[in-house]
C-alpha positions in Angstrom: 0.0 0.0 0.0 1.2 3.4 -1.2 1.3 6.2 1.6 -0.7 8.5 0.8 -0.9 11.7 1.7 -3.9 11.6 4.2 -2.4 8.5 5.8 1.1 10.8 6.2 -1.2 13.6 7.8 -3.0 11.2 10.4 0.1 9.6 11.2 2.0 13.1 11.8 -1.1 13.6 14.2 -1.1 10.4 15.8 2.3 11.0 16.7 2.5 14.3 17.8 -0.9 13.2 20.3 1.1 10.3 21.9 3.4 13.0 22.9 1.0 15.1 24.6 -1.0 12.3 26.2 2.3 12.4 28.4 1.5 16.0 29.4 -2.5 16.2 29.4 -3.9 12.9 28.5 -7.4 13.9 28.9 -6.9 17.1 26.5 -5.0 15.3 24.1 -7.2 12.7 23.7 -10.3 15.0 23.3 -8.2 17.0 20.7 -7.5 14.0 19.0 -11.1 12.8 18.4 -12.8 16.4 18.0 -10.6 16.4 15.0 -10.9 13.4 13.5 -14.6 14.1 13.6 -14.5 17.3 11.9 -12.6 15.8 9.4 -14.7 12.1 8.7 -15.9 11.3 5.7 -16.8 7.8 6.1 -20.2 6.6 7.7 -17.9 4.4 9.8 -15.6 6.9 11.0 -18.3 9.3 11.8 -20.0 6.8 13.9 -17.1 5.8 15.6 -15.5 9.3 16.6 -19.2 10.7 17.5 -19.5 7.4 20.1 -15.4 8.4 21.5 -16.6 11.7 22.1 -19.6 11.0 23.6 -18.1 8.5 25.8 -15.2 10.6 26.8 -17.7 12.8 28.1 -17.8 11.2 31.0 -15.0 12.3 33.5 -14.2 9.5 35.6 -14.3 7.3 32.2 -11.9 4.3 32.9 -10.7 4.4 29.4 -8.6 7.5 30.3 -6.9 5.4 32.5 -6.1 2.4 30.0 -4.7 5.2 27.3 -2.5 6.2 30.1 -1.2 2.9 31.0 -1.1 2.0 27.0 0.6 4.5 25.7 3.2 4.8 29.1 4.0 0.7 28.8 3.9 -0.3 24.9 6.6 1.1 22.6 5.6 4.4 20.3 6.0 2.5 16.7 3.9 -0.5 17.8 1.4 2.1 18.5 1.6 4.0 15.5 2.2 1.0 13.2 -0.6 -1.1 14.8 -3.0 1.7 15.2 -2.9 3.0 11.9 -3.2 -0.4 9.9 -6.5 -1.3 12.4 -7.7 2.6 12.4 -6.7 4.0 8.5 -5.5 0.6 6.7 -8.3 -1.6 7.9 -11.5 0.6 9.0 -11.0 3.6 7.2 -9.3 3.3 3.5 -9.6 -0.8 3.5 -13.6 0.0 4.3 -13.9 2.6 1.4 -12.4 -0.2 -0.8 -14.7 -2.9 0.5 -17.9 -0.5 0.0 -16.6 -0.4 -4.1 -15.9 -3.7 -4.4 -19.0 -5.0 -2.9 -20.6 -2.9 -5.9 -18.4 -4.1 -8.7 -18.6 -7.8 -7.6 -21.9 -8.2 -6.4 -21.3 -9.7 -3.1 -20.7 -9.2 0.7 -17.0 -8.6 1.9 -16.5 -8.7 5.8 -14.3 -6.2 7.2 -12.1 -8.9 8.7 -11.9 -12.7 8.6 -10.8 -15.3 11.5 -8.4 -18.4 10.3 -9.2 -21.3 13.1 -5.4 -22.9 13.4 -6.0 -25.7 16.4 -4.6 -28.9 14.2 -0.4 -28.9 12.8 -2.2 -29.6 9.4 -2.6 -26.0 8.8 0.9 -25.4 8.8 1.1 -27.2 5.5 -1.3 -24.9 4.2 0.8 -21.6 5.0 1.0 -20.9 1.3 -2.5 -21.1 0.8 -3.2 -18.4 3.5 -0.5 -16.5 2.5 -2.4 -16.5 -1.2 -5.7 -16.2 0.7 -4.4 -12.6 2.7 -3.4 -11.2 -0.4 -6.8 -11.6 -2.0 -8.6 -10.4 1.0 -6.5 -7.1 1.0 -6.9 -6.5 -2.9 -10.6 -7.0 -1.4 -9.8 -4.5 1.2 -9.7 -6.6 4.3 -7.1 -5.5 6.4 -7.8 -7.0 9.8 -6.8 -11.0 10.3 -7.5 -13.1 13.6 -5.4 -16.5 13.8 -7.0 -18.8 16.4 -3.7 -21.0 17.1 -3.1 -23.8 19.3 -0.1 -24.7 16.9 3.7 -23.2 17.8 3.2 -19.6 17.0 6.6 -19.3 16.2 5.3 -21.2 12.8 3.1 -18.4 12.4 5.4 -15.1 12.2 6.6 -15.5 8.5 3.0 -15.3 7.0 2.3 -12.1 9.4 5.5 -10.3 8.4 4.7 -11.1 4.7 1.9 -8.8 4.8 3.3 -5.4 6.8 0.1 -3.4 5.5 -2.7 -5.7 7.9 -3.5 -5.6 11.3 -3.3 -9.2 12.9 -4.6 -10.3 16.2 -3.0 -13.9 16.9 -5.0 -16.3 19.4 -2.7 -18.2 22.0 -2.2 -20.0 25.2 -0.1 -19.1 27.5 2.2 -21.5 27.4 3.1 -20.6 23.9 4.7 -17.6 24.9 8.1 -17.7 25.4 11.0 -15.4 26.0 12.2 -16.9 22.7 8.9 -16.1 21.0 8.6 -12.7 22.3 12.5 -11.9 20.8 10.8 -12.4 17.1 7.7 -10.9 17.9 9.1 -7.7 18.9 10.0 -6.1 15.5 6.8 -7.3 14.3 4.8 -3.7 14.6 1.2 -4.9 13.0 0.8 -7.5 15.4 -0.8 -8.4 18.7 -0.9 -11.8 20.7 -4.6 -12.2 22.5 -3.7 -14.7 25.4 -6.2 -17.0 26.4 -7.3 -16.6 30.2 -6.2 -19.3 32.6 -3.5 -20.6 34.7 -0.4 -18.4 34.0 -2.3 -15.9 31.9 -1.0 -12.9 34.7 2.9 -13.9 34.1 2.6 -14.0 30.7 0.9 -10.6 30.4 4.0 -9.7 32.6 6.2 -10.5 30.5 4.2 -8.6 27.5 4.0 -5.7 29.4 8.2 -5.4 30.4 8.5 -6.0 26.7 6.4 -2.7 25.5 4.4 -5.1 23.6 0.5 -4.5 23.5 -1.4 -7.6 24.0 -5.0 -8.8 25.0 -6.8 -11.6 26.5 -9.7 -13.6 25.5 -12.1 -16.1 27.8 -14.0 -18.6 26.2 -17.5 -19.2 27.9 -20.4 -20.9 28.3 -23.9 -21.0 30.6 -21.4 -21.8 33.2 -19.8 -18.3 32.9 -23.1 -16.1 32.0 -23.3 -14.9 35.6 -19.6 -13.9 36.4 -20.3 -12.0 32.8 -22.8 -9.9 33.7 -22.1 -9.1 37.0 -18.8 -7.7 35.6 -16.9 -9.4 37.8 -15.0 -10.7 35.1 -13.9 -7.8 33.6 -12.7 -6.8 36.7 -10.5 -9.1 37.3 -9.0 -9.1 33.5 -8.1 -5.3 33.8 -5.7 -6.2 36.8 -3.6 -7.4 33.9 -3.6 -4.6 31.6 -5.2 -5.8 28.7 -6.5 -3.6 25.8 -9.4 -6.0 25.0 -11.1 -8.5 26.7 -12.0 -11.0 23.9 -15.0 -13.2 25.3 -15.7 -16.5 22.6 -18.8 -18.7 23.2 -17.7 -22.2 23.3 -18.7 -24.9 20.1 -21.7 -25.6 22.5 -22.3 -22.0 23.8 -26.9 -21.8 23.2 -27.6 -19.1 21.3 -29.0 -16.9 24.0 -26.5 -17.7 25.9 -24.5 -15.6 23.8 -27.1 -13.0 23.0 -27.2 -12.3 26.6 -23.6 -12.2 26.9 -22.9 -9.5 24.6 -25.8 -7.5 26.2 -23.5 -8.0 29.2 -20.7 -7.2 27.0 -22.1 -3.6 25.5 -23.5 -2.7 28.6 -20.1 -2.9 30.1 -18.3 -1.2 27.5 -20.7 2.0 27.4 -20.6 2.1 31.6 -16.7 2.6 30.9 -15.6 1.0 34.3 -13.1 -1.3 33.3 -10.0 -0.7 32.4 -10.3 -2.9 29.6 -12.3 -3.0 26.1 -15.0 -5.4 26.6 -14.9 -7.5 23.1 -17.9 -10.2 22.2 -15.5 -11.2 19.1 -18.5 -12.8 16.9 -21.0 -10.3 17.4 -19.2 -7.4 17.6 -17.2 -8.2 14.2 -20.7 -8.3 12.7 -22.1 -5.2 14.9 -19.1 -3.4 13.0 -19.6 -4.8 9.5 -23.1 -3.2 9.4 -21.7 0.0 10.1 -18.7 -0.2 7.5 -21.1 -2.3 4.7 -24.9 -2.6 3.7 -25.3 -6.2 5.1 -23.2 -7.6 7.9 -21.2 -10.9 7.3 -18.9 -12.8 10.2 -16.6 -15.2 8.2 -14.2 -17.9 9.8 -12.1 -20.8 7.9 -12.1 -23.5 10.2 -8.7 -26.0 10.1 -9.8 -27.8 7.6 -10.2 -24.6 5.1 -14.6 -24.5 4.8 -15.5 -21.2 5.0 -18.4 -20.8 8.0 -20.8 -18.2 8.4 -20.5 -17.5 11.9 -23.9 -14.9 11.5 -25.6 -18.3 9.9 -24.9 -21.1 12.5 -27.6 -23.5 10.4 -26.0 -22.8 6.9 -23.4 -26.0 5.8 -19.7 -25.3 5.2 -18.4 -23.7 2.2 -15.4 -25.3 0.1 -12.0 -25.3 1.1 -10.0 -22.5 1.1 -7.2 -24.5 0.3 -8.6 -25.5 -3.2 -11.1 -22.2 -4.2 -9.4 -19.4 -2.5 -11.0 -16.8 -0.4 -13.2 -14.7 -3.1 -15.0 -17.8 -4.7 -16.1 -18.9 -1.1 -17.1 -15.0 -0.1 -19.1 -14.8 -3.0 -20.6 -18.4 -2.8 -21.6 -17.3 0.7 -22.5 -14.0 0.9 -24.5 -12.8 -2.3 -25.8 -9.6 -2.6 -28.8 -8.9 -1.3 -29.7 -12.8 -1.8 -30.2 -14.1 2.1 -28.2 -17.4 2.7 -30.6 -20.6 2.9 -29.2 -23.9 4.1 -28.5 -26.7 2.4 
């Protein structure tokens, strides 16, 4: 991706706020978003900087206190880097390209797409994501979550190969090692999402002496719907710093279940207590397609490459990624303005 002189601008800005956040965060930040809503074009970015000012609003807001923290404890350029390929890259030029393409091709693009990595297979498949990544950004999808319980370490090559994408990477504690964190570190688009559990808090320790940003994510069930919506929860995952707290319902997860967890999870997020993002990752990814595109779509490639409609739980696989690549499956699965019916 070229830079382009409005990415060169907002970048200039970004900067030069990180360096006043140091002297006035709560100015700085309000300067920040007062101009970037004066200056949005974009349905999206309009609705997202109108909500951060709205929000900021409120004095005692905790999210004051997590940019603090954020920008005192992770390094400048994995800010800038990470921030502008999610913010500009992704949800901002990458969304303007989707909305045209979507025209031209006559089908649904989602604004990012989740690779489910659990079995060593799919490391014999790197090439075929690798091919899959550059479709979806010529598509304009700029934002990539890899649910791994594979090495990591196996992952890095196919996440340097494409500099211009956000990537969130899915992974268990255990998997982060001092080893992996020396490769990960010049790796400025990326950020590991640790999964919460047993030696979740030293990990994010070691994250955190690293200047690395990181998140966590909780997978959940009935079993955790009342820890969820009492908050109690997300008070106990801000006592590690994270930016997000990623909540995924479980393969067996009912429905309402998870209906009434991202309730929970909204409800938190506006009340601004926690020092921590609260994240629903399936329903918030299509919450935010339907702001950035006509009709929402939620897309993940399980291990075995089939595309899944995440927002149609009833609809069969689609193909294999492996063999089709990633537009022939989009466009098999999301037709415009043509609902999805089972099969």
């Amino acid at each position: 991706m070229e830079n382009s002189m409005s990415r060169i601008l907002i970048e200039t800005t970004v900067r030069q706020t990180l360096k006043g956040l140091k002297e006035n965060p709560k100015r700085s930040i309000r300067n920040l978003v007062d101009m970037s809503l004066h200056f949005s074009e974009g349905r999206f970015q309009s609705h997202f900087f109108q909500t951060a000012r709205t929000m900021l609003e409120h004095e005692d807001s905790a999210y004051y206190s997590l940019v603090e923290h954020s920008t005192s404890h992770i390094e400048t350029e994995h800010l800038v880097k990470f921030g502008m390929n999610l913010g500009y890259n992704s949800c901002t030029w990458g969304a303007q390209r989707i909305r045209r393409n979507e025209q031209r091709l006559g089908f649904n693009i989602p604004w990012t797409v989740l690779f489910q990595m659990d079995d060593l297979q799919c490391l014999d498949h790197l090439f075929e994501y690798d091919s899959a990544i550059t479709e979806g950004e010529q598509l304009g999808i700029y934002t990539w979550g890899l649910l791994s319980r594979t090495d990591p370490m196996a992952l890095l090559p196919l996440i340097e190969h494409h500099p211009d994408s956000a990537f969130f990477l899915f992974c268990r504690p255990e998997d982060v090692t001092s080893a992996l964190l020396d490769e990960i570190i010049p790796i400025k688009h990326l950020m590991l999402v640790v999964r919460w559990e047993d030696g979740t808090d030293e990990v994010c320790a070691m994250l955190r002496d690293a200047q690395l940003p990181y998140s966590v994510y909780v997978p959940y069930d009935q079993n955790d719907l009342q820890s969820i919506t009492s908050g109690e929860l997300f008070a106990d995952t801000q006592q590690l710093y994270p930016l997000f707290t990623i909540l995924t319902a479980k393969p067996d997860c009912p429905t309402k279940v998870q209906d009434l967890v991202y309730q929970a999870v909204v409800k938190a997020r506006n009340g601004q207590s926690y020092q921590t993002i609260p994240w629903e990752l399936y329903h918030d990814i299509r919450s935010l397609d339907e702001i950035i595109s006509d009709d929402a779509c939620c897309v993940l490639f399980d291990g075995h490459g089939q595309l899944i409609a995440l927002d149609h739980p009833d609809c069969m696989p689609f193909g294999s990624l492996f063999e089709d690549g990633i537009t022939p499956l989009i466009r098999q699965a999301y037709p415009k303005s043509v609902p999805i019916v089972s099969r």
